[in-house]
C-alpha positions as CSV (number, residue, x, y, z in Angstrom):
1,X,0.0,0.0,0.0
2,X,1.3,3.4,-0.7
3,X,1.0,6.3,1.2
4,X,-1.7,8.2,-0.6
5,X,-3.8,4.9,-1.9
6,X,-7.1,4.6,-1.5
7,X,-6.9,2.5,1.4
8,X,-6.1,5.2,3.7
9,X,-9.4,7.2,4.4
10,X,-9.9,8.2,7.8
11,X,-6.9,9.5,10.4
12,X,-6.5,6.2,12.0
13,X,-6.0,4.2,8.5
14,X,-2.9,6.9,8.5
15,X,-2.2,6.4,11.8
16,X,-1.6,2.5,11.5
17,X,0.2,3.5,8.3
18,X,2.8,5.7,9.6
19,X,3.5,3.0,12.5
20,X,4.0,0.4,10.0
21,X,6.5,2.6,8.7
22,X,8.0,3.5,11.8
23,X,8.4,-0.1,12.6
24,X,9.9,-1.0,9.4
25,X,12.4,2.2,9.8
26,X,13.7,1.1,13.9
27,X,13.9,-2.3,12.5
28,X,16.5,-1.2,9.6
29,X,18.3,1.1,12.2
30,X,19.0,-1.6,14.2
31,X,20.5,-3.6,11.8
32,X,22.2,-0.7,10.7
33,X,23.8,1.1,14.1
34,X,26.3,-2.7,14.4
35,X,28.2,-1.4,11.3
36,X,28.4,2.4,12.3
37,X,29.4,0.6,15.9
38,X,32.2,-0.7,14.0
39,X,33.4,2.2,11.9
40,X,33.2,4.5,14.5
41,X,36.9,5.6,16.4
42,X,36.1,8.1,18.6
43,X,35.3,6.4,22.0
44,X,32.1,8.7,23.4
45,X,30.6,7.8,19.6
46,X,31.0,4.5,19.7
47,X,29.9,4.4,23.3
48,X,26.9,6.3,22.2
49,X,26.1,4.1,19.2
50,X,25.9,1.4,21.4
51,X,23.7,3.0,23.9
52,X,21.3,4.0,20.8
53,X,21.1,0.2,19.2
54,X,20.0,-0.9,23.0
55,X,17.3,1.9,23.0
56,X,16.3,1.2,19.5
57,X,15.3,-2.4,20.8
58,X,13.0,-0.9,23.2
59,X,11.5,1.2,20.8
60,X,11.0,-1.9,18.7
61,X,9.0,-3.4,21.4
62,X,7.5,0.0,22.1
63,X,5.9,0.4,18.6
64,X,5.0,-3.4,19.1
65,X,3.3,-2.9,22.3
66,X,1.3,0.3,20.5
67,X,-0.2,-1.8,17.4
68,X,-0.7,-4.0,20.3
69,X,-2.6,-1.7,22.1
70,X,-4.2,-0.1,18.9
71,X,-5.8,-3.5,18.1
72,X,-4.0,-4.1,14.8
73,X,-1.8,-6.4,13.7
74,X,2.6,-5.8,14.1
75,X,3.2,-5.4,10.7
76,X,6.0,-3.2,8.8
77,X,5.7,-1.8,4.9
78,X,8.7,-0.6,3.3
79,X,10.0,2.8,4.1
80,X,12.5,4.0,1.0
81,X,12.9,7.2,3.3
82,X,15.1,5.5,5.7
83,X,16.5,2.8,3.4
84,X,17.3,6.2,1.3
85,X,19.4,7.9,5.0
86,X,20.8,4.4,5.5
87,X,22.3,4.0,2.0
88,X,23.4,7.9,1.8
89,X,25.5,6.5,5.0
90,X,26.5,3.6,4.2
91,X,28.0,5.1,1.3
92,X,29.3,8.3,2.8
93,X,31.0,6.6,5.0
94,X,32.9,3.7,2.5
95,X,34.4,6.7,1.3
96,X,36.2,8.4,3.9
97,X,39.9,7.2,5.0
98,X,40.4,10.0,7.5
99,X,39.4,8.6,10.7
100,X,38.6,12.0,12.2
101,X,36.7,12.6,9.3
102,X,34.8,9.4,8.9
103,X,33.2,10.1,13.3
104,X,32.0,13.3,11.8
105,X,30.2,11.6,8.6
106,X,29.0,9.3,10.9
107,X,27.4,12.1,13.4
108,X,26.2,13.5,10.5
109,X,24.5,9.9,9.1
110,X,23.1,9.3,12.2
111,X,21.5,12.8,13.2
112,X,19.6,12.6,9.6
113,X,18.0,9.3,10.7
114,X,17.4,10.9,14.2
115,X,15.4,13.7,12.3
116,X,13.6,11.5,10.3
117,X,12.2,9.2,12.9
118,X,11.9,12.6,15.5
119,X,9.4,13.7,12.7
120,X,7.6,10.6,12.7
121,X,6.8,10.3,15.9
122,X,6.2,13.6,16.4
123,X,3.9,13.1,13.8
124,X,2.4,9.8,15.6
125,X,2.2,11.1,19.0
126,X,-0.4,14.1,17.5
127,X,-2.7,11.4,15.5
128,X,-2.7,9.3,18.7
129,X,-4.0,12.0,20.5
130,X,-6.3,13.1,18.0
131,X,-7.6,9.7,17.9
132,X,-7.8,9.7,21.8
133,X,-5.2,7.4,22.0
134,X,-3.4,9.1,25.1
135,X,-2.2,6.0,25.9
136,X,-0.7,5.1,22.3
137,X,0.6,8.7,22.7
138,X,2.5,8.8,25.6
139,X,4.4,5.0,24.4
140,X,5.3,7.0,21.8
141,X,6.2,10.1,23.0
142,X,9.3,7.8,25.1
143,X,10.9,6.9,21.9
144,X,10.3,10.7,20.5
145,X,12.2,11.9,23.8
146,X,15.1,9.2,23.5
147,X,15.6,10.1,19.7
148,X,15.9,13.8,20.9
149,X,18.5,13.3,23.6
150,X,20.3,11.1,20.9
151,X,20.4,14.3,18.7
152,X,21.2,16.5,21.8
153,X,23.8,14.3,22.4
154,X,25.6,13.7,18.9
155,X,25.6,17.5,17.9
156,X,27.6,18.0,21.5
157,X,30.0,15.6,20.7
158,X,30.3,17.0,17.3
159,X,30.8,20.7,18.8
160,X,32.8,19.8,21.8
161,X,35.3,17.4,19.8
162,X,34.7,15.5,16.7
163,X,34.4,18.5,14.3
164,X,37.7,20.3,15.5
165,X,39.4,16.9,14.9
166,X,38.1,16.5,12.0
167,X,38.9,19.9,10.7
């Protein structure tokens, strides 16, 4: 089902949609974060990488608890947005030899599928609400607040150290 198809006609048909989505996305992350785990040099990025694999786990079984608690079946479709971020990195980062270089591509790899998946929830936590699902919501709103510290967290390390290494 694509997104605009006729199958989606009310909020919640969107709804159950985007968590699809959002369950396909944490899904390819976590596959994803080993390899940036391994690439990565700088110790607090590594570290951190780690850290977010571990929470993307939980938020794997968070979405799973909210279809779950929306009534519907766990169930992912394909999301070319993320497998789009995840390639761009996975490239990006084949291609750098400077070590200092390659934690910074990585920062920047991992905040754009931060962004990404801090929009979609964002977006989710709304439509739950709207749908008086607070308690959809507030599952969701957890993995929305740890993919915000994440951010917080990378563009610190960035600022405080891997940038002016890299540069």
């Amino acid at each position: 089902m694509g997104l605009f198809t006729k199958d989606i006609k009310t909020l919640n048909d969107l709804f159950v949609h985007q968590l699809k989505d959002i369950y396909y996305a944490e899904n390819r992350i976590a596959k994803a974060l080993p390899q940036m785990i391994k690439k990565a040099t700088n110790a607090a990025l590594k570290e951190g990488f780690e850290l977010h694999l571990t929470q993307t786990e939980t938020h794997i079984k968070n979405v799973e608890e909210v279809f779950r608690m929306h009534g519907v079946a766990v169930e992912a479709v394909t999301c070319p947005a993320i497998d789009g971020i995840i390639k761009e990195a996975e490239e990006v980062a084949g291609e750098v030899a400077d070590k200092q270089v390659l934690d910074a591509a990585l920062i920047a790899a991992a905040q754009a599928v931060e962004h990404y998946e801090m929009t979609r929830y964002g977006t989710l936590v709304a439509w739950a609400k709207r749908l008086g699902r607070a308690d959809c919501a507030a599952v969701l709103e957890k993995n929305l607040k740890d993919e915000k510290d994440a951010d917080a967290k990378l563009t610190a390390l960035a600022d405080a150290e891997v940038n002016r290494l890299a540069a």
